[in-house]
C-alpha positions as CSV (number, residue, x, y, z in Angstrom):
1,X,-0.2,-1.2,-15.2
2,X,-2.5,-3.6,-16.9
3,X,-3.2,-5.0,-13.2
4,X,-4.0,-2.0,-11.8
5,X,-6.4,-0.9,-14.3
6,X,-7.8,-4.4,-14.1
7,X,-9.6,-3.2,-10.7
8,X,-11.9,-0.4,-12.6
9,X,-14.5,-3.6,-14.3
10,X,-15.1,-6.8,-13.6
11,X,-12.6,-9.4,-12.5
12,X,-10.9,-11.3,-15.2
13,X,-11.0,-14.5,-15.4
14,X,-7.9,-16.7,-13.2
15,X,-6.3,-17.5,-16.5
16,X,-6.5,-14.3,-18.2
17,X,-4.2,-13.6,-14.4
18,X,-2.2,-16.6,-14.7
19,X,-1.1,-15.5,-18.6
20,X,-0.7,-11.7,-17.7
21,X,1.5,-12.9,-14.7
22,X,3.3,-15.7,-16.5
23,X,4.9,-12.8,-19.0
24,X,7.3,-11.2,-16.6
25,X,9.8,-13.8,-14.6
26,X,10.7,-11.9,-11.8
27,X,7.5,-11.2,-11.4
28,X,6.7,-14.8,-11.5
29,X,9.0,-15.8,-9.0
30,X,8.2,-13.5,-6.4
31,X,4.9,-14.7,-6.1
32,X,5.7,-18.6,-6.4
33,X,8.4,-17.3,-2.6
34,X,5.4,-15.6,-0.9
35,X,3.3,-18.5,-1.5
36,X,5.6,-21.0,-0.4
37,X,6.2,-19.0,2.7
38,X,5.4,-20.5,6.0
39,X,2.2,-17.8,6.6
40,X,0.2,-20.3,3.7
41,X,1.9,-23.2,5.3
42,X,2.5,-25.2,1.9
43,X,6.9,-24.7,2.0
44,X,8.0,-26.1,-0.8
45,X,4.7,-27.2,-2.6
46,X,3.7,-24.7,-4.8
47,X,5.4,-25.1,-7.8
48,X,3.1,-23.0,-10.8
49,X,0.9,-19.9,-10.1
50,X,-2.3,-22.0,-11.3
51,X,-0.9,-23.7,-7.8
52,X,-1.0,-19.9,-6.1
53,X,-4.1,-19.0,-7.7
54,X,-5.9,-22.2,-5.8
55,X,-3.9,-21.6,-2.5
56,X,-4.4,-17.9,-2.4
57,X,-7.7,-17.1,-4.6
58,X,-7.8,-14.7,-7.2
59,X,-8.1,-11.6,-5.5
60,X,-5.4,-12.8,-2.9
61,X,-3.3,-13.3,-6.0
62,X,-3.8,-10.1,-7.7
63,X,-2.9,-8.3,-4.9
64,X,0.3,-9.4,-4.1
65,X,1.0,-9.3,-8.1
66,X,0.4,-5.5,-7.6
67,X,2.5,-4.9,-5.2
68,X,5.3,-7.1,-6.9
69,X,5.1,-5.2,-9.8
70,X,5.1,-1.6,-8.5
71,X,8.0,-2.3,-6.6
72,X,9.8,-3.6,-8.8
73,X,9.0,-0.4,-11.4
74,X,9.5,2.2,-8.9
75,X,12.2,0.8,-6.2
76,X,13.1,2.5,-3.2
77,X,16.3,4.6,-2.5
78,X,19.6,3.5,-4.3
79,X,17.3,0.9,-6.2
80,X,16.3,-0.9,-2.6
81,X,12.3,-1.0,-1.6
82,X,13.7,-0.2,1.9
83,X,11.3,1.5,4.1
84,X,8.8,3.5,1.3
85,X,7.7,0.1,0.3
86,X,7.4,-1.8,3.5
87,X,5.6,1.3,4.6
88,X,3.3,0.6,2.0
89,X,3.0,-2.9,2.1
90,X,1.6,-2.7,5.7
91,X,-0.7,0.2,5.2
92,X,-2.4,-2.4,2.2
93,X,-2.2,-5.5,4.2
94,X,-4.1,-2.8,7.3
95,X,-6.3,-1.3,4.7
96,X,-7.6,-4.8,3.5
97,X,-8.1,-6.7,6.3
98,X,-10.3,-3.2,7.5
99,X,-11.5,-2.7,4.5
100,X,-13.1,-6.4,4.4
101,X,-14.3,-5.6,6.9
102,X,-16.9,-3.1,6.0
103,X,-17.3,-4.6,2.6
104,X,-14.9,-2.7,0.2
105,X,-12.9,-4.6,-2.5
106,X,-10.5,-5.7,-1.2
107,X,-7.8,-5.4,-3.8
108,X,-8.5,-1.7,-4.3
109,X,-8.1,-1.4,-0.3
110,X,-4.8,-3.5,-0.8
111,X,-3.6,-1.2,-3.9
112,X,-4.7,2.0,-2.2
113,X,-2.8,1.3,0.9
114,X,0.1,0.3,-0.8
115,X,0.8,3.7,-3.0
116,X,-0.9,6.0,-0.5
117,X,2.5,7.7,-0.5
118,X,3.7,7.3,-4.5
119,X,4.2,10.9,-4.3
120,X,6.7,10.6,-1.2
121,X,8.5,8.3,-3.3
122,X,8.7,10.1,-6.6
123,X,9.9,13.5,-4.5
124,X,12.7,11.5,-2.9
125,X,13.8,10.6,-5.8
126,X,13.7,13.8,-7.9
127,X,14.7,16.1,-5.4
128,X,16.3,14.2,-2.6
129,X,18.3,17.4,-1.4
130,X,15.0,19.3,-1.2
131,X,13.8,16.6,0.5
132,X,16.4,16.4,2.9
133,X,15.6,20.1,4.2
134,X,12.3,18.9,4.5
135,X,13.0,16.0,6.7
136,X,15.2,18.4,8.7
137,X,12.2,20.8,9.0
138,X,9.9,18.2,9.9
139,X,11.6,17.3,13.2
140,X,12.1,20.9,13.7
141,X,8.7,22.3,13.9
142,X,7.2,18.5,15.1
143,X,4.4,18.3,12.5
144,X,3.1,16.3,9.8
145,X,5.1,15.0,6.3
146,X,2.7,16.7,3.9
147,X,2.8,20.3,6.2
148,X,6.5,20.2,6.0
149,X,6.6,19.1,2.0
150,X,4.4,22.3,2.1
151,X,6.5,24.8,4.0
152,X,9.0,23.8,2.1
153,X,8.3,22.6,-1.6
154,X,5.5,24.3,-1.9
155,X,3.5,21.6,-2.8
156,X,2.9,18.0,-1.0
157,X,2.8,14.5,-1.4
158,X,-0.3,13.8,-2.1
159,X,-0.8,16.3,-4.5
160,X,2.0,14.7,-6.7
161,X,0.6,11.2,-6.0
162,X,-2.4,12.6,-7.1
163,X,-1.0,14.3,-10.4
164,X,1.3,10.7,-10.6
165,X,-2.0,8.3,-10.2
166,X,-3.9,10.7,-13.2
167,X,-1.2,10.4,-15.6
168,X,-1.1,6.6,-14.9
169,X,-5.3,6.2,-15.7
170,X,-5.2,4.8,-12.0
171,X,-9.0,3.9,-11.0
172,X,-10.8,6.5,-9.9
173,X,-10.7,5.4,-6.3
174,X,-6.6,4.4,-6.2
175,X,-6.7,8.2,-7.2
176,X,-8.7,9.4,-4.4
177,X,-7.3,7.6,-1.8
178,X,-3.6,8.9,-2.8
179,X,-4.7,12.2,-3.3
180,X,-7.2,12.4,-0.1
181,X,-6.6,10.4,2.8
182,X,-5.2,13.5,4.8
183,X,-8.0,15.7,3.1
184,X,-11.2,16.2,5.5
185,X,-13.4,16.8,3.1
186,X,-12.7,14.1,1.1
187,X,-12.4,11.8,3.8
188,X,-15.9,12.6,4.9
189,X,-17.0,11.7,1.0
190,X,-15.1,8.8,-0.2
191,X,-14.5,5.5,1.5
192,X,-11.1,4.6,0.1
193,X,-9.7,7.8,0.9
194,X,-11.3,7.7,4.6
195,X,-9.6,3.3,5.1
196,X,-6.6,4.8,4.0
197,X,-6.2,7.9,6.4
198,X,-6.9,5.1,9.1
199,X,-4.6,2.3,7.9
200,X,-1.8,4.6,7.3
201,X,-1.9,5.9,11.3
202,X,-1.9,2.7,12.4
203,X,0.6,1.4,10.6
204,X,2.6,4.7,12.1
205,X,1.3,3.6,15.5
206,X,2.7,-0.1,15.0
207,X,6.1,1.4,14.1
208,X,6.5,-1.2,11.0
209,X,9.0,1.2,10.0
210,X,11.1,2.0,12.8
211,X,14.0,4.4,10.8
212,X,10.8,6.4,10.4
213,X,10.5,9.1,13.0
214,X,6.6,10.0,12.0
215,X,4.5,11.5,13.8
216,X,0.7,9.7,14.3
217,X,-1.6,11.3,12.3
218,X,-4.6,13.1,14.5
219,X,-7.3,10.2,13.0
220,X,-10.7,12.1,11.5
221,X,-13.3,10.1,13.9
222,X,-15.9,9.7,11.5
223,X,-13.2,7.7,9.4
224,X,-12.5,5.9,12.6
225,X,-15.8,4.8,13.7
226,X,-16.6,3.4,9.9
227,X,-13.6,1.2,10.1
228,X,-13.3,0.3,14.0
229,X,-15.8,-0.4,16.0
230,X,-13.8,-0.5,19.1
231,X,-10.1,-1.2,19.9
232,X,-11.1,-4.7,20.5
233,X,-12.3,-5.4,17.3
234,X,-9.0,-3.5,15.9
235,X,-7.1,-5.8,17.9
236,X,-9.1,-9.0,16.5
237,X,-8.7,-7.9,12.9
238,X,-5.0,-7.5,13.5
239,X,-4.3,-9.9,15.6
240,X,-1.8,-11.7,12.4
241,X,-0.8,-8.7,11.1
242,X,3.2,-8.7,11.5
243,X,2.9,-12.6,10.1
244,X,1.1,-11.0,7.1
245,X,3.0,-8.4,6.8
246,X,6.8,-10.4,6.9
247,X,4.8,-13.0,4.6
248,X,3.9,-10.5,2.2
249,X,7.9,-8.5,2.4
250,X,9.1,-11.4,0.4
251,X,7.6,-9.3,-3.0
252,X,10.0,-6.8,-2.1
253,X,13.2,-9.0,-2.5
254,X,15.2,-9.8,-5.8
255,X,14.2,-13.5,-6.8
């Protein structure tokens, strides 16, 4: 979590990163694939991460080491990142090429997109027959995750991300964003919880996930206009997004 929290103060320096990466193999080698993929262009040539730090930047870097990491400490289904994860990983790639943007950091857009749905992940996994029913009464009544989880559990998603994020000392705005991004009022208030509510319906839109059978989010148009000037400009900023995306999918695999 030591990269996570590293997004509360100042940025570290590149080989404070390069150390804290250089500690976990896996970790390691995940990053030395993604940078060697054809997206960066350089197959075969980057052989160290002080290599990936100079192709990719520090805050490129740090990024994709967080989203290395997570998935590695909280896999998908039967141990596989499957769809949770890939969800995720296109709502961050959305959130920080919107997030840029308008000016937001742009690894706390990344990190908030990719564990907008930590609680979805940690309710599958504790109570997947639960969760089951709540699937089943999703597609029933034709509404939204979080109003089935509620119907049903009692309590949502986000609500658990939220409690999840706390108990981890997430920053302040990675707990937000988890917590708010289908909350009005919050949307309205704080800016990672408002990119968030937008990346995640257009990565529903864009299908990324297509064993998924969500519904599209009703977008809050205050959110919208901040983030999207017009579907032209959506268009522009996405315009590489599935490269990004498959580019960035190579963190999910075993090295």
């Amino acid at each position: 979590m030591q990269l996570l929290q590293s997004l509360d103060g100042a940025d570290a320096d590149s080989e404070q990163l390069e150390r804290l990466i250089a500690t976990d193999q896996i970790l390691t080698a995940r990053l030395l694939r993604v940078a060697n993929s054809s997206f960066y262009g350089m197959q075969g040539r980057i052989h160290s991460i002080r290599d990936a730090l100079v192709l990719i930047g520090y805050r490129g870097l740090r990024s994709l080491a967080i989203a290395a990491s997570l998935s590695s400490a909280l896999p998908g289904e039967g141990g596989q990142p499957g769809g949770f994860w890939r969800q995720g990983l296109a709502a961050g790639v959305v959130a920080q090429v919107l997030g840029r943007a308008a000016h937001l950091n742009p690894d706390v857009c990344f990190a908030a997109g990719l564990m907008h749905g930590l609680g979805r992940l940690l309710l599958a996994r504790a109570f997947p027959a639960q969760c089951a029913v709540v699937e089943d009464w999703r597609r029933e009544h034709d509404c939204m995750q979080h109003e089935a989880e509620r119907a049903v559990l009692g309590l949502d998603h986000l609500e658990v991300g939220q409690l999840l994020a706390e108990r981890w000392r997430f920053p302040a705005a990675l707990v937000s964003a988890i917590g708010g991004h289908q909350d009005p009022v919050r949307i309205a208030q704080d800016p990672y919880a408002a990119l968030v509510h937008v990346a995640d319906a257009v990565v529903i839109a864009l299908d990324v996930v297509p064993e998924r059978d969500a519904m599209v989010p009703c977008i809050d148009e205050g959110a919208w206009r901040r983030f999207v000037a017009s579907p032209e400009v959506l268009l522009h900023l996405l315009h590489d997004i599935d490269e990004q995306i498959e580019s960035a999918a190579g963190l999910l695999q075993a090295p």
